[in-house]
C-alpha positions as CSV (number, residue, x, y, z in Angstrom):
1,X,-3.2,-4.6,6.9
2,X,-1.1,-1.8,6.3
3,X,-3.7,1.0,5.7
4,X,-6.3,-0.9,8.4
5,X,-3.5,0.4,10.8
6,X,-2.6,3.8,9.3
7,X,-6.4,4.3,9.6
8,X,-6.6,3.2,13.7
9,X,-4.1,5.5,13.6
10,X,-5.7,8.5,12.4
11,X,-9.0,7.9,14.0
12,X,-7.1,7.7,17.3
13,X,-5.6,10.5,16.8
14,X,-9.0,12.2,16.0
15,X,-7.8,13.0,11.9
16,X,-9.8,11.8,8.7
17,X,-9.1,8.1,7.4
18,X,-10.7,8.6,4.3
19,X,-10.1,11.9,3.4
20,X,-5.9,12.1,2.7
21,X,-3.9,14.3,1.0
22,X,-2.1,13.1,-2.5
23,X,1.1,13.1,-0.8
24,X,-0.3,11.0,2.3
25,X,-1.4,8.7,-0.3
26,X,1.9,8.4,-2.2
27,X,3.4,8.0,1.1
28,X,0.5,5.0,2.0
29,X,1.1,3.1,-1.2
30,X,5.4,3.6,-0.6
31,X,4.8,1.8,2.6
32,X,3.1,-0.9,1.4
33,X,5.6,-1.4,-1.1
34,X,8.3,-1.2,1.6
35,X,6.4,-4.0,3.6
36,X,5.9,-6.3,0.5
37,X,9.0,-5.7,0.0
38,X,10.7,-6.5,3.6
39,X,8.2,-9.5,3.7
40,X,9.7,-11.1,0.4
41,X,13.1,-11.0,2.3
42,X,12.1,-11.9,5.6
43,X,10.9,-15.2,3.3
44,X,13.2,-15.4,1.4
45,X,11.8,-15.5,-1.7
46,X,14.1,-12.9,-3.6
47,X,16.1,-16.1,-4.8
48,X,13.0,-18.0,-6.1
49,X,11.5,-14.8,-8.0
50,X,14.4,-14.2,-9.7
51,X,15.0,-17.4,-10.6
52,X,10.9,-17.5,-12.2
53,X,12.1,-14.3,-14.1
54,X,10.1,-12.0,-11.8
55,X,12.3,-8.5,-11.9
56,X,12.1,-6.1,-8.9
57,X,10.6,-3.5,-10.2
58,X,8.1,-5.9,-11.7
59,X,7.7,-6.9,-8.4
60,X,7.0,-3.4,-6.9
61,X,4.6,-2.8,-9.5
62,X,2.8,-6.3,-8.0
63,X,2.7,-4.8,-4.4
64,X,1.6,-1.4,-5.7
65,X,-1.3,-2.1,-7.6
66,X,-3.7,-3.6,-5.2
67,X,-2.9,-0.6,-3.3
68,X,-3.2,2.3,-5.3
69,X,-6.6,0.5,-6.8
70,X,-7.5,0.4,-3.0
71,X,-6.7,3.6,-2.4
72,X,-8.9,5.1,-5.6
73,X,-11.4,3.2,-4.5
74,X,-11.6,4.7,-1.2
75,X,-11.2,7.8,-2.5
76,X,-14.2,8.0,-5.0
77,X,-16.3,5.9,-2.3
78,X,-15.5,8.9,0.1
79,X,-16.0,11.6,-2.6
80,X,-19.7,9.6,-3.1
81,X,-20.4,9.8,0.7
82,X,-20.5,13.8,0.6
């Protein structure tokens, strides 16, 4: 959902969705972690993770990976469109 609105976003405002910097993609995948990480707590789930063992950074790493795997995907897929 996250990068579905960062890319209305840019297409609104007339830039390239699928053509980002590195540092707009670090910054992509950090705000993705930052709303994993707000919607564990609005949940409150922090209690039940850490009771199953589940660390935070672990954690991160879970909300991370599905996007950065995303975002390489959409990166070769747009690298294969030119």
């Amino acid at each position: 959902m996250a990068r579905a609105a960062i890319t209305g976003a840019l297409v609104l405002a007339g830039g390239d969705a699928l053509r980002l910097s590195t540092t707009a993609l670090v910054g992509v995948v950090l705000l993705i972690v930052a709303l994993g990480w707000i919607e564990t707590r609005r949940r409150r789930e922090g209690v039940f993770l850490a009771n199953l063992g589940v660390s935070p950074y672990v954690l991160s790493v879970f909300f991370a990976a599905p996007a950065l795997f995303g975002e390489i995907v959409l990166h070769f897929g747009a690298a294969l469109l030119t």
